[in-house]
MARMI-149192 format. One line per 4 residues: their letters; for each residue x, y, z of C-alpha. Coordinates in pm, whole numbers. Each point is the difference from the previous one (the first is absolute). Layout:
N
A	X Y Z | ... .
***
This chain:
220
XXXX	-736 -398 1619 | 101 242 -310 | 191 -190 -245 | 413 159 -3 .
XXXX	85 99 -346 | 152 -221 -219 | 377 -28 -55 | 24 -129 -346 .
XXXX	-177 204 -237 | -125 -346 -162 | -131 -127 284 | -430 21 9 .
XXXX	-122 107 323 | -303 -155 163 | -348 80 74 | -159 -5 336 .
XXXX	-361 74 41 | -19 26 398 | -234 318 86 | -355 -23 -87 .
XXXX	-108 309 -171 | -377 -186 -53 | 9 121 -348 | -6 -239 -256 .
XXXX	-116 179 -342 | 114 -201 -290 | 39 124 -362 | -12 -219 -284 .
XXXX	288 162 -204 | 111 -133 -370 | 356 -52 -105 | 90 63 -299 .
XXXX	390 28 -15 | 166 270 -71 | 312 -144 -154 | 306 102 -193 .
XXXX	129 -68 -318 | 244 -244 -138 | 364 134 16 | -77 256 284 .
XXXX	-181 224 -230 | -297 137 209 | -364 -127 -172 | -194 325 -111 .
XXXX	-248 90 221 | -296 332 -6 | 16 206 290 | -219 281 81 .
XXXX	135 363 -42 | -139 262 201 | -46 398 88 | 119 234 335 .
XXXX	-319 -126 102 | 16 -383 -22 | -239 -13 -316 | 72 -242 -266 .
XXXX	116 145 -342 | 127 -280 -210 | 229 -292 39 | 333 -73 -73 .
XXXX	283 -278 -16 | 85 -75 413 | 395 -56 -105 | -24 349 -214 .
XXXX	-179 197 265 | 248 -87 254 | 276 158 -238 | 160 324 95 .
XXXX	-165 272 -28 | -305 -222 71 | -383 3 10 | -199 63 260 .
XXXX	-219 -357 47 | -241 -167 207 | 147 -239 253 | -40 -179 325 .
XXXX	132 -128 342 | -119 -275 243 | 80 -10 345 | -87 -331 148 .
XXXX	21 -139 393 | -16 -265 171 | -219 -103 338 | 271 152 198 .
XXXX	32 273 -210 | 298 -83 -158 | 68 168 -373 | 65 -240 -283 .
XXXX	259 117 -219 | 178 -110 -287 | 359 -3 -170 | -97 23 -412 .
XXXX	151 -244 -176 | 336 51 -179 | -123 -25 -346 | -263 274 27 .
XXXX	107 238 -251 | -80 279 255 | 159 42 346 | 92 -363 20 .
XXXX	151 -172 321 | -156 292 221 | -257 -33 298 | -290 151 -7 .
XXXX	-348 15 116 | -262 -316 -36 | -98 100 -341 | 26 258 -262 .
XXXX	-111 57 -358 | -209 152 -286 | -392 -87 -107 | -18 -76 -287 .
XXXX	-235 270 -236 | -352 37 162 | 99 -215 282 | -128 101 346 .
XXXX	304 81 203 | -96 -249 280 | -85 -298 -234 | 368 70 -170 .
XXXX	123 -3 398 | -188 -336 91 | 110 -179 -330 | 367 97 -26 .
XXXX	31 -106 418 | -108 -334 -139 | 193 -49 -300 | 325 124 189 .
XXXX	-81 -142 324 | -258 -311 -16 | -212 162 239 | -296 178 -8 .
XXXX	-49 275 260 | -288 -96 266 | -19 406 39 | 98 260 -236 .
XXXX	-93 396 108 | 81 304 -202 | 244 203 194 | -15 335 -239 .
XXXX	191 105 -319 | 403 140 -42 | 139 204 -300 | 431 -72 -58 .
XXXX	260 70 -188 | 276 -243 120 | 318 -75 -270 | 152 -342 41 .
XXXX	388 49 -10 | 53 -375 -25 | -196 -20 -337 | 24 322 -95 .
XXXX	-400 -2 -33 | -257 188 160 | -360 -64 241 | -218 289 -95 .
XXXX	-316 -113 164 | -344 56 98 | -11 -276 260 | -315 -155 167 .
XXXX	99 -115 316 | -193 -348 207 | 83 -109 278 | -158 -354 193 .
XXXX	68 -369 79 | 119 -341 -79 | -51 -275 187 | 78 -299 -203 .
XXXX	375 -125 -96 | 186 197 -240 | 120 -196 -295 | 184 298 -218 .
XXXX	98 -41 -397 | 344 -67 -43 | 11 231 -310 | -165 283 245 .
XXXX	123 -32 324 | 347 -109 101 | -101 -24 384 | -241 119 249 .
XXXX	6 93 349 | -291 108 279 | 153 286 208 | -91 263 270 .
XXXX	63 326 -3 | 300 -57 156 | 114 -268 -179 | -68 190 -335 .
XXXX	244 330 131 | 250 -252 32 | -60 -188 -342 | 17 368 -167 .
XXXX	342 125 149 | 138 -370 -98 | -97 -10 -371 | -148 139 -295 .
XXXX	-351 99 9 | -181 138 -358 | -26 337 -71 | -357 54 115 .
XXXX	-55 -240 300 | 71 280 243 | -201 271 -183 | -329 -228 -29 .
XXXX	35 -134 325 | 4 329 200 | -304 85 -213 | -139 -292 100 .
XXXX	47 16 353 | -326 96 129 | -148 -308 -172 | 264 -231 148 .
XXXX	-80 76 342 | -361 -75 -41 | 70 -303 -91 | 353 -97 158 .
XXXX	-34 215 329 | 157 298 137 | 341 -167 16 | 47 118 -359 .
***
C-alpha cells in the first residue's frame, strides 16, 4: 500500500520493498563527506566549468559559481524508486547554505574535477542518504538557467541526469537531509502544491521523464 505523505516535515518516512523487480545490481560507492564549514561558512570546493556544449573548460569555487550572474557548471540529478515504484525524495537540510528546508529530488550535486558524472551521482546518494543505489541508469543531459529568489543565487547547469533503485533502508545525514519521503506520482503533485520544492526539481524531472518510466512504470 503507498505510504501517505508525511504531516510533519520532521517526520522520516519509511521504506517498503514489496514488488520484485529481480534486479539486484549493487555498486560499491565511497563516501567521502561533503561537509560544511565551521560557523556556516560553506568549505571550498572545485567544480567543473563548462561550454554550450557540455565540455569542461576549467573549474571554479561551487559557492562563487552559484553567484549572480553565474557560471555555467557541470552538475547532476538522481532519481531513485522503490519496488513499487515509489520516488524517494528529500527535504535539504536547513543549514545548507543553498536552497535549505526545500524538497527536492533523491539526490543532487556537482563531481568533483575529472570525476565521472555517475561516480559523483553514486557517491553523493551515499554520503547524503546511506544508501547505495542497487540500479543507477543515465536518463540524458539538461542545460538551465534557474535564479533562486530565496538566496538570491543562481543554478546555471549542465546537468547529468540518473535515474534507478534502492532497495535497502534509507538512513539520511542529518546535516544533508532534514527528511525523506517515498511518493507516487500522485502523491508527489500533492507534496508540490503543499510546499516548497527547489528551483530545478521540476525542470530536471520533466527531462528526466522518459528514464523514470523505464524504470518506475508508465504511471509517471
Amino acid at each position: 500500500m503507498p505510504q501517505s505523505l508525511p504531516t510533519d516535515p520532521t517526520a522520516p518516512a519509511g521504506l517498503d520493498t514489496g514488488l520484485d523487480t529481480g534486479l539486484d545490481t549493487g555498486l560499491d560507492v565511497e563516501t567521502d563527506v561533503d561537509a560544511a564549514a565551521a560557523a556556516g561558512t560553506p568549505e571550498e570546493i572545485l567544480l567543473e566549468l563548462v561550454d554550450d556544449e557540455g565540455v569542461t573548460i576549467g573549474t571554479a569555487e561551487k559557492h562563487w559559481a552559484h553567484q549572480q550572474p553565474g557560471r555555467l557548471h557541470r552538475a547532476f540529478s538522481v532519481f531513485l524508486f522503490d519496488r513499487q515504484g515509489r520516488m524517494l525524495l528529500q527535504r535539504r537540510a536547513l543549514g545548507k547554505y543553498h536552497s535549505p528546508g526545500v524538497w527536492s529530488n533523491t539526490c543532487c550535486g556537482h563531481p568533483y574535477p575529472d570525476e565521472p558524472p555517475f561516480v559523483a551521482a553514486a557517491r553523493r546518494t551515499a554520503e547524503e542518504l546511506g544508501v547505495a543505489p542497487a540500479l543507477l541508469c543515465e536518463a540524458g543531459t539538461v542545460r538551465y538557467d534557474l535564479p533562486d529568489e530565496a538566496t538570491g543565487l543562481i543554478e546555471r547547469e549542465w546537468n547529468h541526469l540518473f535515474v534507478g533503485l534502492v532497495t535497502a533502508p534509507v538512513r539520511p545525514d542529518p546535516d544533508e537531509v532534514d527528511d525523506y519521503a517515498f511518493v507516487t506520482a500522485e502523491e508527489l503533485r500533492e507534496l508540490e502544491a503543499e510546499r516548497p520544492f527547489s528551483v530545478w526539481f521540476r525542470t530536471v524531472f520533466e527531462a528526466a521523464l522518459p528514464g523514470i518510466r523505464e524504470i518506475a512504470g508508465k504511471d509517471w
